[in-house]
C-alpha positions as CSV (number, residue, x, y, z in Angstrom):
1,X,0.0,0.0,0.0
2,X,1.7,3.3,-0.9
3,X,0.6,6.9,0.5
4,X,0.8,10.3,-1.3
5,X,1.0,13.3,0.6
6,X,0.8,15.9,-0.8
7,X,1.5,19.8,-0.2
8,X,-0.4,22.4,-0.8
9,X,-0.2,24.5,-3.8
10,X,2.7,27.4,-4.4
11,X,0.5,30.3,-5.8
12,X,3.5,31.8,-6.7
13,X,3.3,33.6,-10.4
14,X,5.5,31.3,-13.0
15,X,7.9,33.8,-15.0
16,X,7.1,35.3,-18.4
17,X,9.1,34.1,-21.5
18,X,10.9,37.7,-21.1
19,X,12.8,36.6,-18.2
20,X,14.1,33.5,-20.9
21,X,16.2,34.0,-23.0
22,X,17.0,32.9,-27.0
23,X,20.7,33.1,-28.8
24,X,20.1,32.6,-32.1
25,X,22.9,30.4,-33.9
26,X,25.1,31.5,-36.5
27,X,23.4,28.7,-38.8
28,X,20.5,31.2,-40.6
29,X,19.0,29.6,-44.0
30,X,18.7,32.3,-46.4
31,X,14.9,32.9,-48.4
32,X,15.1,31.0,-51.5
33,X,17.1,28.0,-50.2
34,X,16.0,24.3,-50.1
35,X,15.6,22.8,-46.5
36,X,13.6,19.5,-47.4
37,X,14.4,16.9,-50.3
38,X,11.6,18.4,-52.7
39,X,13.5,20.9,-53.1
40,X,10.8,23.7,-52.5
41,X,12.4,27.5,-51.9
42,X,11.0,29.3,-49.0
43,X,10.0,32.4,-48.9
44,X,11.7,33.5,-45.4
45,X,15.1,33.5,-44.0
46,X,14.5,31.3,-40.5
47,X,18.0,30.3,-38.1
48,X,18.4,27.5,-35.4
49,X,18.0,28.7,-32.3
50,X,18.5,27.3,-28.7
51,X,16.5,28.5,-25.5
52,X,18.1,28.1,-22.2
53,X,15.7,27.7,-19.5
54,X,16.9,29.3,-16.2
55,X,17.7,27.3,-13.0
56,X,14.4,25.3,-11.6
57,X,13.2,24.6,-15.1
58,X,12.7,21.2,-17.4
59,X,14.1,21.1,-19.9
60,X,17.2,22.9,-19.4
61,X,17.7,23.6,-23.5
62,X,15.2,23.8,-26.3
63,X,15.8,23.9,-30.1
64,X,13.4,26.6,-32.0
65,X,13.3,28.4,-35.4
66,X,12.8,31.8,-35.3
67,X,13.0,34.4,-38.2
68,X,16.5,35.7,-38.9
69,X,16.5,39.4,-37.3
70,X,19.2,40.3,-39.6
71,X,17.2,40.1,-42.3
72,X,14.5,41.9,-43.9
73,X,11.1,40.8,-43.0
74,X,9.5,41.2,-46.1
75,X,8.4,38.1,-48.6
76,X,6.9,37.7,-51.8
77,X,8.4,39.9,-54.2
78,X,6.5,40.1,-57.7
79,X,7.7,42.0,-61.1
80,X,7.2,45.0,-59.4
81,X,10.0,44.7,-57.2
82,X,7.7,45.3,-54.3
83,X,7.3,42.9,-50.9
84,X,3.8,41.3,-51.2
85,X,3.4,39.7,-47.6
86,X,5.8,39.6,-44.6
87,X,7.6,37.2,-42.9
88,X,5.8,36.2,-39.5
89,X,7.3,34.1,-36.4
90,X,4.7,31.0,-36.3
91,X,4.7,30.2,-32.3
92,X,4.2,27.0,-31.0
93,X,2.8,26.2,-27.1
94,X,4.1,24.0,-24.9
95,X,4.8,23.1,-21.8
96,X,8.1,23.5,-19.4
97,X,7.7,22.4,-16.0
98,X,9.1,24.8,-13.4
99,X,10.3,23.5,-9.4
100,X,8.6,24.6,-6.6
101,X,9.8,25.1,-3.3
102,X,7.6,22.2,-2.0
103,X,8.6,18.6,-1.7
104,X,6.0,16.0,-1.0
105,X,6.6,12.3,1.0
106,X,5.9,8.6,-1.0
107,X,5.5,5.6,1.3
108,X,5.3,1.9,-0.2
109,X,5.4,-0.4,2.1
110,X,8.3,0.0,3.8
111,X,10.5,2.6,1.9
112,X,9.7,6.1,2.5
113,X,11.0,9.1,-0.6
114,X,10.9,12.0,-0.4
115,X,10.2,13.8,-3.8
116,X,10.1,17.7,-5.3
117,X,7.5,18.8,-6.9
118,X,7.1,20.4,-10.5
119,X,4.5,22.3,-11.9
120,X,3.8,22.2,-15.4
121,X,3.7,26.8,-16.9
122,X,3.1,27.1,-20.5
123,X,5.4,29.1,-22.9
124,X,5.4,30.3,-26.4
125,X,8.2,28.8,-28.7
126,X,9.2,29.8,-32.1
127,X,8.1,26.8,-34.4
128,X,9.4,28.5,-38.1
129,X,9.0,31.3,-40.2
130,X,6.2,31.6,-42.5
131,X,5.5,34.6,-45.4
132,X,1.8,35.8,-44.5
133,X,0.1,37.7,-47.0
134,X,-2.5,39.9,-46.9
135,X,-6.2,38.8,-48.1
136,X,-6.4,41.0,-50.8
137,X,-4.4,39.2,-52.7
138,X,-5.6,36.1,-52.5
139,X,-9.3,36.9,-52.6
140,X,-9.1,39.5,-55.3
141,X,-10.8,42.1,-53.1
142,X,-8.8,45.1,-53.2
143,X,-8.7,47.5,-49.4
């Protein structure tokens, strides 16, 4: 028979992604260039990019794509040399878990552990770089 006692819950406010920081890896794929074996161009210039999650976090590093903010934003250039969309950071959710300060006891039989607790805060990731353009040229309808 095992027993879970557990503590009551930290209220405490789980920090913004502000307080985490991305560095952005010198590996940047340029727009036009091939990434899969089709061999489609893309529109936007996207790097690699590693997020390290302070102390108290799971996990400690994640991989992203973000735009390249050396680069101009714009996408979609036509004969008349003019940017038709831009080039937009697609964000993906997920979720980090984050330490508490509370620890909790796990009896079975005749062991007892004592364990920390996590709790699971939810952050915004980049997941790529995609070219958004505007409905009017896509629908025909003209703003």
């Amino acid at each position: 028979m095992s027993a879970y006692h557990r503590p009551h819950h930290d209220t405490s406010k789980p920090p913004s992604n502000k307080e985490i920081g991305t560095h952005v890896s010198p590996y940047c794929e340029g727009r036009g260039s091939t990434r899969r074996s089709d061999h489609d161009g893309f529109l936007c210039s996207a790097c690699a990019a590693r997020r390290r999650l302070p102390a108290g976090h799971f996990p400690e590093f994640i991989n992203e794509v973000v735009c390249n903010p050396n680069e101009d934003q714009g996408c979609l250039y036509l004969s008349d040399a003019r940017t038709h969309g831009t080039c937009k950071q697609r964000d993906v959710k997920t979720v980090i878990l984050q330490k508490t300060r509370h620890c909790f006891t796990l009896e079975n039989n005749a062991s007892l552990s004592v364990l920390e607790e996590w709790r699971p805060t939810f952050h915004t990731l980049g997941g790529g770089c995609d070219c958004a353009v505007s409905p009017k040229y896509y629908t025909g309808r003209r703003k």
